[in-house]
C-alpha positions as CSV (number, residue, x, y, z in Angstrom):
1,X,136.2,-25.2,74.3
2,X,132.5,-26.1,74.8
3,X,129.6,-24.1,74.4
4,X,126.1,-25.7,75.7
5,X,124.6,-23.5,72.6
6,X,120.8,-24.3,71.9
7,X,120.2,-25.8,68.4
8,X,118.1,-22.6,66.9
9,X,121.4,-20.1,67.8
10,X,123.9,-21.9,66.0
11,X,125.4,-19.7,63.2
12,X,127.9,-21.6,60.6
13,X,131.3,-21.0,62.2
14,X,130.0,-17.6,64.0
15,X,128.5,-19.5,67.2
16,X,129.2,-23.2,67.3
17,X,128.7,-25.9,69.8
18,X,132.8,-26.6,70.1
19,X,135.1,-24.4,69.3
20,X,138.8,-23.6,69.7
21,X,141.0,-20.2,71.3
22,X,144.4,-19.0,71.1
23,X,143.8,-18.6,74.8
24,X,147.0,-17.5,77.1
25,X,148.2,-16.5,80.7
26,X,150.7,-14.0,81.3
27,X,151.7,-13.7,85.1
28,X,153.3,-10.5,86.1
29,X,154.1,-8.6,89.0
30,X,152.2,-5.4,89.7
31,X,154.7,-2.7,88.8
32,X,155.0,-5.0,85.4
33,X,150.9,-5.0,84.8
34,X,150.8,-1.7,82.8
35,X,153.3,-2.6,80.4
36,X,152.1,-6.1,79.7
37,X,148.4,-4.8,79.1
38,X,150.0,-2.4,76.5
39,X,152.2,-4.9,74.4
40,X,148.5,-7.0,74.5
41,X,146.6,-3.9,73.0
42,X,149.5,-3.6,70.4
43,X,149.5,-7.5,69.3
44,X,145.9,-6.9,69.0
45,X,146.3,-3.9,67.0
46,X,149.3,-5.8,64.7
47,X,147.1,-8.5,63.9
48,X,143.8,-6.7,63.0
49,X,146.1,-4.5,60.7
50,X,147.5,-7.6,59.1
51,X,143.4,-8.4,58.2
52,X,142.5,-4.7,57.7
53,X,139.9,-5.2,59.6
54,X,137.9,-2.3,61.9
55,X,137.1,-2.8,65.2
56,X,135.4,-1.3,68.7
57,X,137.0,-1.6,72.4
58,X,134.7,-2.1,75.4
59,X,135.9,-1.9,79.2
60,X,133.3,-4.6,80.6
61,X,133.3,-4.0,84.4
62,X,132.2,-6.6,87.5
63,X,129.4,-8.6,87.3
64,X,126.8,-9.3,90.1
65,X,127.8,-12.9,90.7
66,X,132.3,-12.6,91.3
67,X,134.8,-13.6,93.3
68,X,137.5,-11.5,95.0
69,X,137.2,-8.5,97.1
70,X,136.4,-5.0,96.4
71,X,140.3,-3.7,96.0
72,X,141.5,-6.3,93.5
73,X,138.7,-5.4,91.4
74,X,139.3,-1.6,91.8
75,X,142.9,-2.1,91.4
76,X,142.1,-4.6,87.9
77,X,140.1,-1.8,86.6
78,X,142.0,0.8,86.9
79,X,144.4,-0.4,85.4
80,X,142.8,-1.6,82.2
81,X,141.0,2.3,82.1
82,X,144.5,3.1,82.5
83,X,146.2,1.4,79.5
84,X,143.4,2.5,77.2
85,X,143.4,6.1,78.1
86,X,147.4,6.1,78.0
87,X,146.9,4.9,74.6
88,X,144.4,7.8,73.7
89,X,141.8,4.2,72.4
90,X,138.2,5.1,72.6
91,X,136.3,2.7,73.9
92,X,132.8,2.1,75.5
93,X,131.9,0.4,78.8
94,X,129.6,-2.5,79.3
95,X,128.7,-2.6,83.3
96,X,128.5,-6.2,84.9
97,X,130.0,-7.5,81.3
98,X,133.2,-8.7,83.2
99,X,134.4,-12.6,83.9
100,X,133.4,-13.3,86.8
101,X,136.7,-13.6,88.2
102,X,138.3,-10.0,86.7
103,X,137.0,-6.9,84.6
104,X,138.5,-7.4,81.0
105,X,138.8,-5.3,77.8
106,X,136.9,-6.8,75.0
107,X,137.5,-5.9,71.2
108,X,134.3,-6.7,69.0
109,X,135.4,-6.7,64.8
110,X,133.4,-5.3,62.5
111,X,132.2,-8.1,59.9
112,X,130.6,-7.3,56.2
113,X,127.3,-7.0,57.2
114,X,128.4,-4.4,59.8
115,X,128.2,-6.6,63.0
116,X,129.8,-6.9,66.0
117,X,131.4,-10.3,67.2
118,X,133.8,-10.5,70.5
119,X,137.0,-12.0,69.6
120,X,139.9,-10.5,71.3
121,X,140.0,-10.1,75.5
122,X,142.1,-9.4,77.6
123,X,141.3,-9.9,81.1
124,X,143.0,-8.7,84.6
125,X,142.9,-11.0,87.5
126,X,144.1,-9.9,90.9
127,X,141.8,-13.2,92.3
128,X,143.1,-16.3,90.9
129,X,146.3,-15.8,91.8
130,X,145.3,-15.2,95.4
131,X,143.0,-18.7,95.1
132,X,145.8,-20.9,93.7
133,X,148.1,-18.9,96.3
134,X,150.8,-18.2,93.6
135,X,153.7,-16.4,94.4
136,X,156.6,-15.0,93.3
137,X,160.0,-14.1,95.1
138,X,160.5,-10.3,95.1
139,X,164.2,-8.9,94.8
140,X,163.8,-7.7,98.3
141,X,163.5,-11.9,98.9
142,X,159.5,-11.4,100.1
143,X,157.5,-13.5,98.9
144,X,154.6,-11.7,97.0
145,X,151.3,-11.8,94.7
146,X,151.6,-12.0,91.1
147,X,148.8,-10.5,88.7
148,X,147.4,-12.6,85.9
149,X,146.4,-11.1,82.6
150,X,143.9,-13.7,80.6
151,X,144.3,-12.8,76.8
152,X,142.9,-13.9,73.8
153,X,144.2,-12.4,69.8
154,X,141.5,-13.8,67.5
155,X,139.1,-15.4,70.1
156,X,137.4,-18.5,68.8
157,X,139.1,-19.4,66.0
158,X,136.2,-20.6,63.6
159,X,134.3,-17.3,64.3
160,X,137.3,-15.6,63.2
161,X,137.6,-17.4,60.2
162,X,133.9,-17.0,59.3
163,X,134.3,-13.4,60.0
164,X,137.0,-13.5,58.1
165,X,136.0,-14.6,55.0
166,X,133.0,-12.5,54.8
167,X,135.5,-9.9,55.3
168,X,137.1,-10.6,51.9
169,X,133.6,-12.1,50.1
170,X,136.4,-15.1,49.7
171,X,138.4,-12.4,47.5
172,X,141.6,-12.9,50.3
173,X,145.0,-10.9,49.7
174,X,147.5,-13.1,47.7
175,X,149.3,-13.9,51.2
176,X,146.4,-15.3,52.7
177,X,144.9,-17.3,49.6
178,X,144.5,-20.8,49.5
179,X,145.7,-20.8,46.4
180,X,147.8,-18.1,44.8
181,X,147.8,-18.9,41.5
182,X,146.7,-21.1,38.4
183,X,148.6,-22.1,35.9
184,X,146.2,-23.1,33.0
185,X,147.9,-24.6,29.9
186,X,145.9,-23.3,26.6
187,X,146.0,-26.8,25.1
188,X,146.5,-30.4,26.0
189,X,150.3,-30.4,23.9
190,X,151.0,-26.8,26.7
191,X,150.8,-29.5,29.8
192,X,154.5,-30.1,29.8
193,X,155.4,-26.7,30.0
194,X,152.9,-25.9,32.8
195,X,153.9,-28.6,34.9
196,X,157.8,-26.8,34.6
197,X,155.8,-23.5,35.3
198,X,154.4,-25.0,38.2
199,X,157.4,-26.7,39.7
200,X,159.0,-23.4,39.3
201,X,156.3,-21.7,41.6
202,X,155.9,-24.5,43.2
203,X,160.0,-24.0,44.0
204,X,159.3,-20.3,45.3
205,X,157.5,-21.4,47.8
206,X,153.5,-20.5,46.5
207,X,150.9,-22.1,46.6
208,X,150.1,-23.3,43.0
209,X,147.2,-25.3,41.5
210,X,147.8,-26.6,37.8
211,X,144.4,-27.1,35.9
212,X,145.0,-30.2,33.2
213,X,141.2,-30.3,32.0
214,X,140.7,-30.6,28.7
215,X,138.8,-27.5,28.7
216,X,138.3,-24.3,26.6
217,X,140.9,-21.6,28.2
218,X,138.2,-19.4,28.8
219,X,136.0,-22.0,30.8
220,X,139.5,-22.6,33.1
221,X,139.6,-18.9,33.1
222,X,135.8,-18.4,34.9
223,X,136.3,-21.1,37.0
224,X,139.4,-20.1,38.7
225,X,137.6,-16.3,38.9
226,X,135.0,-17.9,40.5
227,X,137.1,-19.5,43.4
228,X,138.7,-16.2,43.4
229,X,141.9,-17.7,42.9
230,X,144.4,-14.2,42.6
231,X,146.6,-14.8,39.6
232,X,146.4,-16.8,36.2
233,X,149.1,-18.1,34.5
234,X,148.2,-18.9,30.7
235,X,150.7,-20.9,29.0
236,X,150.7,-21.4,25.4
237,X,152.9,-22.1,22.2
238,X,154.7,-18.3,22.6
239,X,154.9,-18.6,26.3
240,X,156.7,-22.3,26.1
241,X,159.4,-21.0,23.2
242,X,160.1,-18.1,25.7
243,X,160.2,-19.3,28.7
244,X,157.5,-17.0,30.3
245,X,153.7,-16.8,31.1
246,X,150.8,-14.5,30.5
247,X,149.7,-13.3,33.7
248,X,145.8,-12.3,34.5
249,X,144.2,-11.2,37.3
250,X,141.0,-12.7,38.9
251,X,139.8,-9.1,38.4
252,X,140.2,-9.5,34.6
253,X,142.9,-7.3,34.1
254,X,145.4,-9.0,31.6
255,X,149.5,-8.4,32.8
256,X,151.7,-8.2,29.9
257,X,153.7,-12.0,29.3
258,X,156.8,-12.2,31.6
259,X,159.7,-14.5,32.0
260,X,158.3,-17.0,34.6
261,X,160.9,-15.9,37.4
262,X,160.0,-12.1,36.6
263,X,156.4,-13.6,38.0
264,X,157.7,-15.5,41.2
265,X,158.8,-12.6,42.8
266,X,156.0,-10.6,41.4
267,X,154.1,-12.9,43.9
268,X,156.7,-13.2,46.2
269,X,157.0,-9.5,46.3
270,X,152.7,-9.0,46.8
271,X,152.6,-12.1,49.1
272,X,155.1,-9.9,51.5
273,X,153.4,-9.5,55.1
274,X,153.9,-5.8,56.0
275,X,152.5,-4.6,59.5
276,X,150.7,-1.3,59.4
């Protein structure tokens, strides 16, 4: 997608001139509408939970400048207003704030500086279908009208993703982090042994970055605090003659040393998606 966005509004990955959106269609018939509108609201709901982030719903009704007649839109509205209320979701109204084709549900995240940005939508269109004279063969063997449904999850992508990391400061969950751990040899003669700690890892399926510098441990240490790397793995002449690692933190906190497999699913266990 394009956005003709003038030069002083741009904002890093927040508003862009090109973008890209997890955008989909979902026709249904009318008697199918409520039901579809509801497994939307709980997708959305799964995958903000997933983030933990907050966010606020807004029924944005019909604009001055749309297409299709009065009933479609009546009929679209109520039955967004409908799904919500069902659902017990508070949410706000914006008047005129809908496509200009359909009224649409809009949910705006909450971001670290505690502002708003539109990612999810979903929109209900009783007009397109009629335009592009879609139909659909009824089980009485009528032809009728199908209702489209417009939805969006995350929205743009890259304004998710700068939302996203401000969300986190960078800090993300082991699941979601670039890298999930370092494995820092003490010494130059401990580079052997990392590289079998890290083929180990590597093994389990994480995402493991081995820092070979010939560096003080504690310089290796800051550095992968300051790229907020999760875990540590120090490797040194006790952890080599026992087969283990000394796990840290990027919080500081030291974990007592652990056989290397103890670790793995440690990580795998942490790195475990669980919906809320």
């Amino acid at each position: 997608m394009y956005s003709h966005e003038e030069s002083g509004v741009l904002h890093g990955l927040t508003r862009v001139r090109g973008f890209t959106q997890d955008d989909a269609h979902i026709l249904c018939t009318p008697e199918q509408l409520q039901d579809e509108i509801t497994g939307i609201l709980q997708f959305v709901k799964d995958v903000m939970g997933l983030f933990g982030f907050e966010y606020e719903v807004e029924l944005s009704t019909r604009p001055e400048k749309s297409i299709g007649g009065d009933e479609a839109w009546t009929q679209a509205t109520a039955a967004l207003k409908l799904a919500l209320e069902s659902h017990g979701i508070p949410y706000g109204t914006d008047p005129g704030g809908g496509a200009f084709y359909g009224p649409k549900i809009d949910v705006k995240l909450k971001d670290a500086l505690d502002r708003r940005w539109q990612c999810a939508t979903i929109q209900a269109d009783f007009t397109l279908p009629e335009r592009f004279d879609l139909t659909y063969v009824a089980p009485d063997g009528e032809r009728r009208r199908p209702v489209m449904l417009h939805r969006v999850i995350l929205g743009s992508i890259e304004r998710f993703i700068g939302v996203l990391i401000e969300h986190f400061a960078g800090a993300f969950p082991l699941w979601l982090a670039p890298v999930q751990v370092a494995v820092l040899p003490i010494t130059d003669r401990h580079i052997p042994y990392a590289r079998e700690v890290e083929g180990i890892l590597r093994s389990r399926g994480l995402r493991v970055e081995l820092d070979e510098r010939n560096a003080k441990l504690g310089y290796k240490i800051r550095e992968a605090q300051l790229q907020k790397v999760p875990y540590m793995a120090v490797v040194g002449d006790k952890e080599a003659a026992e087969g283990a690692v000394s796990p840290r933190q990027r919080t500081g906190e030291e974990i007592a040393m652990m056989p290397v497999d103890d670790f793995a699913r440690r990580l795998e266990d942490e790195a475990t998606i669980r919906l809320s």
